[in-house]
C-alpha positions as CSV (number, residue, x, y, z in Angstrom):
1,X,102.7,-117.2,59.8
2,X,102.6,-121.1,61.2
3,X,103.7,-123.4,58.5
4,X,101.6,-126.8,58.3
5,X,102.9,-130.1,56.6
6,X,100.2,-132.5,55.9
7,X,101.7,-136.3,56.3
8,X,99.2,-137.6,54.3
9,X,100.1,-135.6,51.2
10,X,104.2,-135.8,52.1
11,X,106.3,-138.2,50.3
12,X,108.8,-138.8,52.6
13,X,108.3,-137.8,56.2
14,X,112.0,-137.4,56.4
15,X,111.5,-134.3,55.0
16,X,108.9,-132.7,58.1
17,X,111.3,-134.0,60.3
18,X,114.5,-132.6,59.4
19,X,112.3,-129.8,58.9
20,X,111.1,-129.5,62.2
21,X,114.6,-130.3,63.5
22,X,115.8,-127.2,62.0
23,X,112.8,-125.2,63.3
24,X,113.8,-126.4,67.0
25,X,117.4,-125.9,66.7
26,X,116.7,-121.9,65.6
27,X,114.9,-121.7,69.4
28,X,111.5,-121.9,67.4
29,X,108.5,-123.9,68.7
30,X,106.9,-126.9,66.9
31,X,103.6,-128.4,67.2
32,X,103.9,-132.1,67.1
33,X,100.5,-135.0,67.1
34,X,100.6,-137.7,69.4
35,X,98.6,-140.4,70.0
36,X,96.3,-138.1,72.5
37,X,96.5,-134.4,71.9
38,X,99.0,-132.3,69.8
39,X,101.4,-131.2,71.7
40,X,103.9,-127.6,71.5
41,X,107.5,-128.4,71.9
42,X,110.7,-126.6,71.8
43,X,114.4,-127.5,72.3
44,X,115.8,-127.7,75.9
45,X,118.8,-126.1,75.5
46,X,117.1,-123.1,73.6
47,X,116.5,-119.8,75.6
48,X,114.4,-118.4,73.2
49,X,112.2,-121.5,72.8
50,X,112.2,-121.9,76.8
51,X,110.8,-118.3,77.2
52,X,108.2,-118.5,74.6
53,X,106.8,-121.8,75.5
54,X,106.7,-120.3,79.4
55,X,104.6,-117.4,78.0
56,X,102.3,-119.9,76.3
57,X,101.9,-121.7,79.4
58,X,100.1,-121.3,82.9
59,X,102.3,-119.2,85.1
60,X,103.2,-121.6,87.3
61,X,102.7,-125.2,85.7
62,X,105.4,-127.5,85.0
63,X,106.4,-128.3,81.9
64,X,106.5,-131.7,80.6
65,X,110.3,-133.0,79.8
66,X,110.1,-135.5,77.1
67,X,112.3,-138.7,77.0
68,X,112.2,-141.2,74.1
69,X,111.7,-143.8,76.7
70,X,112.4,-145.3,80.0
71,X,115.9,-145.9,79.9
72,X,116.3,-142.1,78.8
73,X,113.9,-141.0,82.2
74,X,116.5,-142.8,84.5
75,X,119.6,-140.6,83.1
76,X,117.4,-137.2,83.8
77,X,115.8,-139.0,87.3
78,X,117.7,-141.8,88.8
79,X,116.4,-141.8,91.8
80,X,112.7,-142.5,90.2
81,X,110.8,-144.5,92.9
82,X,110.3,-147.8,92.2
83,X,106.2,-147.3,91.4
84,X,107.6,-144.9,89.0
85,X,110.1,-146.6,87.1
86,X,107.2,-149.8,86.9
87,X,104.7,-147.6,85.4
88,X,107.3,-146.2,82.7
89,X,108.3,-149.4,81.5
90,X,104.6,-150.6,81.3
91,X,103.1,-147.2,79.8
92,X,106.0,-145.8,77.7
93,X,106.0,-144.8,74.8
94,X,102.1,-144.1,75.6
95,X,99.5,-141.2,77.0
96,X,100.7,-141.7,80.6
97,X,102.7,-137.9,82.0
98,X,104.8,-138.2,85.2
99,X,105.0,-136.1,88.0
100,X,107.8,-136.6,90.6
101,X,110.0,-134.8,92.8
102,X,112.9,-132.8,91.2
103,X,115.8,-134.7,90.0
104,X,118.8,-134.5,92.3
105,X,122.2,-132.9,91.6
106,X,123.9,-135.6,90.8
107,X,121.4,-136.3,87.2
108,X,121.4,-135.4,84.2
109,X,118.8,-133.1,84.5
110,X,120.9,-130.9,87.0
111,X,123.7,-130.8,83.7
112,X,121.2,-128.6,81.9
113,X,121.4,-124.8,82.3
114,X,120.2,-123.1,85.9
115,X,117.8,-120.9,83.7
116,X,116.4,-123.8,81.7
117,X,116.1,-126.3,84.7
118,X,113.6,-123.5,86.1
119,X,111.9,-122.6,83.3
120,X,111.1,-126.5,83.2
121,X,110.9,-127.2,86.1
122,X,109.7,-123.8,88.4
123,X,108.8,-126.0,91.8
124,X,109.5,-128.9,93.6
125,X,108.3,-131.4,90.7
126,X,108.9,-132.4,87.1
127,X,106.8,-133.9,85.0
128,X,108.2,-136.5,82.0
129,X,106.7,-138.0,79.3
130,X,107.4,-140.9,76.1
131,X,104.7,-139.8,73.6
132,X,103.4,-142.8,70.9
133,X,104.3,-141.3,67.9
134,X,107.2,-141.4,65.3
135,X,107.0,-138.5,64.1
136,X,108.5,-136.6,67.5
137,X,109.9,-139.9,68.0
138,X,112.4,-139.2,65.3
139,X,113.1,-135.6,65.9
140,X,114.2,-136.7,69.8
141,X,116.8,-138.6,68.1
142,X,118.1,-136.1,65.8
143,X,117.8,-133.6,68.7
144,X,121.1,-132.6,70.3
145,X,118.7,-132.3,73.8
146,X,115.2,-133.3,75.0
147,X,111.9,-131.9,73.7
148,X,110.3,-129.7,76.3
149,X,106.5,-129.8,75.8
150,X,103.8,-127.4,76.6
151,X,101.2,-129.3,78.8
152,X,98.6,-131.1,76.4
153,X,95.2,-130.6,76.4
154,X,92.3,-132.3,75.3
155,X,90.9,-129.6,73.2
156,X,93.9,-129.7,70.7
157,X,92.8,-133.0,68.8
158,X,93.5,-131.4,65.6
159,X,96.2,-129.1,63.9
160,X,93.0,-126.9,63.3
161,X,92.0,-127.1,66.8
162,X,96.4,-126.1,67.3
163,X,96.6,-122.9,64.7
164,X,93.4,-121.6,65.8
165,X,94.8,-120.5,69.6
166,X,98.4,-120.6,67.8
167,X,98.4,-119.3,64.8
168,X,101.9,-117.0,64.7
169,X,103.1,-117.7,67.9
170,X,104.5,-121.6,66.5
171,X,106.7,-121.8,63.0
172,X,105.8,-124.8,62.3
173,X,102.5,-127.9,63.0
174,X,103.0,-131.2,61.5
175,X,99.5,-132.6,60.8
176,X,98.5,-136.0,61.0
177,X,94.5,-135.6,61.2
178,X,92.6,-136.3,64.4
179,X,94.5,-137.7,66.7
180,X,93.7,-141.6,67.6
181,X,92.5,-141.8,71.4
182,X,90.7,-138.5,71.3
183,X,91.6,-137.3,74.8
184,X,94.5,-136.0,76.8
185,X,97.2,-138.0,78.4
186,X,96.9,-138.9,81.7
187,X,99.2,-137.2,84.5
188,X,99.6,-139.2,87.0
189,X,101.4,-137.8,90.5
190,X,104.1,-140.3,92.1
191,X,105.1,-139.6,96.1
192,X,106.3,-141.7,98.5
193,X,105.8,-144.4,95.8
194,X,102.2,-144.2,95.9
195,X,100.4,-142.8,92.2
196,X,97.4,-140.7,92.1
197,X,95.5,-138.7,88.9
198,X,95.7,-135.3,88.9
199,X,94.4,-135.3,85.8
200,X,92.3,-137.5,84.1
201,X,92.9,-138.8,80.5
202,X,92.5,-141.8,78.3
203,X,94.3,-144.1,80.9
204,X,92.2,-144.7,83.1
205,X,92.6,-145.3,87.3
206,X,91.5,-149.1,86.3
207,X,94.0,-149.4,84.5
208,X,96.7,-147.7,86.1
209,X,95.9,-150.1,89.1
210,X,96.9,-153.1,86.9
211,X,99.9,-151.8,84.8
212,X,101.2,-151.0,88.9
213,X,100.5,-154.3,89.7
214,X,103.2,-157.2,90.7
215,X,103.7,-159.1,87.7
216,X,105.3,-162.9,88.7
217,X,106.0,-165.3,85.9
218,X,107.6,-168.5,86.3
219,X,110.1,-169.9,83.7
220,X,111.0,-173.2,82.2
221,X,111.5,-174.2,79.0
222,X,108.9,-175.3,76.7
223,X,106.3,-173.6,78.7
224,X,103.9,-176.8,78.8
225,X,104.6,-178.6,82.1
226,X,106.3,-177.2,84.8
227,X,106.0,-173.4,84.2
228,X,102.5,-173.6,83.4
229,X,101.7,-175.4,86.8
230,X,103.0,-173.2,88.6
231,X,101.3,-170.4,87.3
232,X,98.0,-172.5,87.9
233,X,98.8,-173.3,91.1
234,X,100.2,-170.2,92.3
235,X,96.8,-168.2,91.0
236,X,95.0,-170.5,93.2
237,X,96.9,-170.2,96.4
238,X,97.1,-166.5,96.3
239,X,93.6,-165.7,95.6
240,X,92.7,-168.4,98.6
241,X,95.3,-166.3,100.8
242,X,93.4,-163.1,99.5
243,X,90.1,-164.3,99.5
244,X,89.7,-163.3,96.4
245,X,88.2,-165.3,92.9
246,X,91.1,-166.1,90.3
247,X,89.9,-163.3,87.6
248,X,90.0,-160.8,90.5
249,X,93.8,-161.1,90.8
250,X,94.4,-158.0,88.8
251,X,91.8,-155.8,91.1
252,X,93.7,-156.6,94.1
253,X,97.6,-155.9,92.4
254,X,98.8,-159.0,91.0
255,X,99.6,-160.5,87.7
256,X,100.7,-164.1,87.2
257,X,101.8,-165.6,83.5
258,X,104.6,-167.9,82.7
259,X,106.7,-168.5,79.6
260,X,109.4,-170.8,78.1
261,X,113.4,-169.9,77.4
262,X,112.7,-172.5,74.3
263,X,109.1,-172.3,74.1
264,X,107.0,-172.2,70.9
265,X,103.8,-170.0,70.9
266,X,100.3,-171.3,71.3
267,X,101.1,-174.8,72.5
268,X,99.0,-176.7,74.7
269,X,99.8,-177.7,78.2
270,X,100.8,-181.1,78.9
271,X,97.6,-183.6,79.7
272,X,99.4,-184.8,82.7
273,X,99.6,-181.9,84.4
274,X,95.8,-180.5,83.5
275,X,94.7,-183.6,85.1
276,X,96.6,-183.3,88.3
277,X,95.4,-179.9,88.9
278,X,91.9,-180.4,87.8
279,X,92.4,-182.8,90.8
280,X,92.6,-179.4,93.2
281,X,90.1,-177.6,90.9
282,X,92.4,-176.0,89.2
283,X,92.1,-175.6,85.3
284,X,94.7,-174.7,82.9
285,X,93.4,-176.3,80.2
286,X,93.0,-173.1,78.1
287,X,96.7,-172.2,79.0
288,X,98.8,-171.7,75.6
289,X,102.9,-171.7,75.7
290,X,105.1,-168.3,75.0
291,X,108.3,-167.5,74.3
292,X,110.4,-165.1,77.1
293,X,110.4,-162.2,75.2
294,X,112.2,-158.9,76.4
295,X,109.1,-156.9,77.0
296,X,108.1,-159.9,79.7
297,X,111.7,-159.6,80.9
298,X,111.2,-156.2,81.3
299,X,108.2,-155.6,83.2
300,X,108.3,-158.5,85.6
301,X,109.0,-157.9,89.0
302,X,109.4,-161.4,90.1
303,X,110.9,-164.1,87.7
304,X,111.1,-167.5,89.1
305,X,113.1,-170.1,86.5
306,X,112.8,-174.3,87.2
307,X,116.3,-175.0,87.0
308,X,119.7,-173.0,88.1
309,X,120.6,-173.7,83.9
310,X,117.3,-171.5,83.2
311,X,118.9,-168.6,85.4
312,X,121.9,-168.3,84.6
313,X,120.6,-168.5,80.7
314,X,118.8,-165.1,81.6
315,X,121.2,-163.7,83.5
316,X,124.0,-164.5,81.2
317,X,121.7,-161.7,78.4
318,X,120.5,-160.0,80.9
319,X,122.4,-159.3,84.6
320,X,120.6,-156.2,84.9
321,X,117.9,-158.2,86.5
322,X,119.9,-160.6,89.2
323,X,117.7,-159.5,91.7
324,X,114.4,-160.3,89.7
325,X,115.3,-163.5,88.5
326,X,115.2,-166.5,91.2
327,X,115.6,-170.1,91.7
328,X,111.6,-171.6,92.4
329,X,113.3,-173.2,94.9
330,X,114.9,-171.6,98.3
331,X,117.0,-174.4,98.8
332,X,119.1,-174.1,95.6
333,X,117.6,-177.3,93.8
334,X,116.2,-177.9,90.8
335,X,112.9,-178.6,89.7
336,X,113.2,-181.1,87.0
337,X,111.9,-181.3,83.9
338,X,108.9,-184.9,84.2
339,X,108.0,-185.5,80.5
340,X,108.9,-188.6,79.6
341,X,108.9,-190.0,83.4
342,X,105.8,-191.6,83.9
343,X,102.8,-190.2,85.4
344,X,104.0,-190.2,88.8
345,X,106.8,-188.0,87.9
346,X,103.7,-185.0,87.0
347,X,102.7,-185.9,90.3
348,X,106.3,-185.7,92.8
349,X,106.9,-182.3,90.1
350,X,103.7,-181.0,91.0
351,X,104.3,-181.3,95.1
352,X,107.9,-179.9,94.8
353,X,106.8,-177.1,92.5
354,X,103.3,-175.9,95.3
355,X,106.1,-176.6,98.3
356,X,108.1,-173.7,97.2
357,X,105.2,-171.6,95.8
358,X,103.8,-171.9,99.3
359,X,107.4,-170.5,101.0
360,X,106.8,-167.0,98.3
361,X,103.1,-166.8,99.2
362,X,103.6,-166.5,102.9
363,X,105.8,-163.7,102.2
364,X,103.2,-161.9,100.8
365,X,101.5,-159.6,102.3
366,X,96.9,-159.6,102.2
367,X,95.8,-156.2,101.2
């Protein structure tokens, strides 16, 4: 007999955790909701749970290794191409599964038992996921290994929908109604760091195709002169290099912001330099200053700061990312800061500032 906690009617959800904690530690499987489907889980390390979740599953389908997060994915597949490591930052925690080639032997992975790391992973491939919601969120941590999932399907949007194919064969679901998206995750297949869908879900390929796109933002410090002509500017010179409109930037890989180590949010751009690029066509007029936050720090691929101060700022909280964070210009210089300098001063910033955008735009290459 399957044992159900409603969320809705629990006082503390403490309580279906630790529960389903205890479940998973005695090699018993655990139906979980996510954000998509509800999902089956058992504990990694658990021979029981390993064989019983293989019976459940197709005979020769992976099974889905779940990671609280990105950072978590890298211990159990370092060597994750770079495609693949972009689109776990962007999509995790969230409905996106991974499929990549088996972990070496020198990852964590390879520390699990032989039996389990076939029973997970019976090919060439493994698949990894981050699921959306707290509730498995919070067992991970409490977990003394990963969750190992059954692969979801769209039929299971309810614990009904669960215990009607289940009923017996899990100990325990944890019901939190229908789940939100109403469809499955989407796997998505990573070789030669190139993605494809092998199965369709509620990401779609249009949006895969943007959260794997080049993100470039350019730093200064309020994020109302300098940074946010660049950002202009550079939109403009790329889409005339890929003969492209502005708003198509996305559609053909790229994503260009800026933001401000000091910056407050939703300020406007300075006057002197909307009117010197309204002078090339360019409008930023509708621009609004941010804050760099360390989601934008994360999922940039190409940070270029004004000044050498606004790089070694970053770098000093964050050297992880030496190699995404650059000097705008090549020479070593900096770009400095006009307000208060006279209109002329917009104008000698603005030429410096499309000099070196010009140097990273020949670097890249037209699709």
């Amino acid at each position: 007999m399957t044992e159900r906690i409603d969320l809705k009617q629990t006082d503390d959800i403490r309580d279906a955790i630790h529960l389903a904690v205890q479940y998973l530690a005695k090699g018993e499987l655990v139906a979980f909701p996510t954000a998509t489907a509800y999902v089956i889980a058992g504990q990694s390390l658990s021979s029981i749970a390993m064989t019983k979740l293989r019976s459940l599953s197709k005979a020769e389908e992976p099974l889905v290794l779940c990671v609280k997060g990105f950072d978590e994915a890298q211990d159990y597949l370092p060597e994750m191409p770079p495609i693949g490591r972009k689109l776990a930052k962007r999509c995790w925690p969230g409905p996106v599964v991974m499929e990549l080639d088996r972990p070496l032997p020198d990852s964590l992975f390879s520390q699990l038992p032989v039996e389990m790391q076939s029973q997970i992973c019976p090919d060439s491939r493994i698949r990894l996921r981050a699921p959306a919601h707290e509730i498995i969120f919070q067992t991970m941590r409490l977990s003394p290994s990963p969750l190992v999932l059954l692969n979801e399907q769209s039929k299971y949007q309810t614990a009904d929908a669960v215990l009607e194919d289940f009923e017996g064969q899990i100990a325990l679901i944890i019901d939190d109604g229908p789940s939100r998206f109403g469809d499955q995750s989407t796997i998505v297949s990573i070789s030669d760091n190139q993605w494809s869908i092998l199965q369709p879900g509620v990401v779609t390929e249009t949006t895969l195709t943007r959260l794997s796109s080049e993100i470039y933002m350019f730093i200064c410090t309020g994020n109302t002169c300098r940074s946010p002509m660049a950002e202009g500017l550079f939109r403009k010179l790329l889409s005339d290099k890929l003969g492209c409109q502005e708003d198509e930037l996305s559609d053909h890989g790229f994503i260009i912001g800026s933001a401000g180590l000091a910056a407050a949010s939703g300020a406007p751009p300075s006057p002197e330099g909307v009117t010197i690029l309204a002078e090339q066509g360019i409008d930023i007029r509708s621009h609004e200053s941010q804050p760099l936050t360390e989601r934008l720090l994360d999922q940039s691929d190409h940070l270029y700061t004004m000044t050498k101060g606004h790089r070694a700022a970053i770098l000093s909280e964050r050297p992880d990312l030496a190699e995404v964070v650059q000097l705008l210009s090549p020479e070593g210089k900096d770009v400095s800061d006009p307000i208060g300098g006279g209109f002329q001063c917009y104008v000698d910033c603005k030429k410096e500032i499309e000099k070196h955008l010009k140097s990273i735009i020949d670097q890249i290459r037209a699709s």
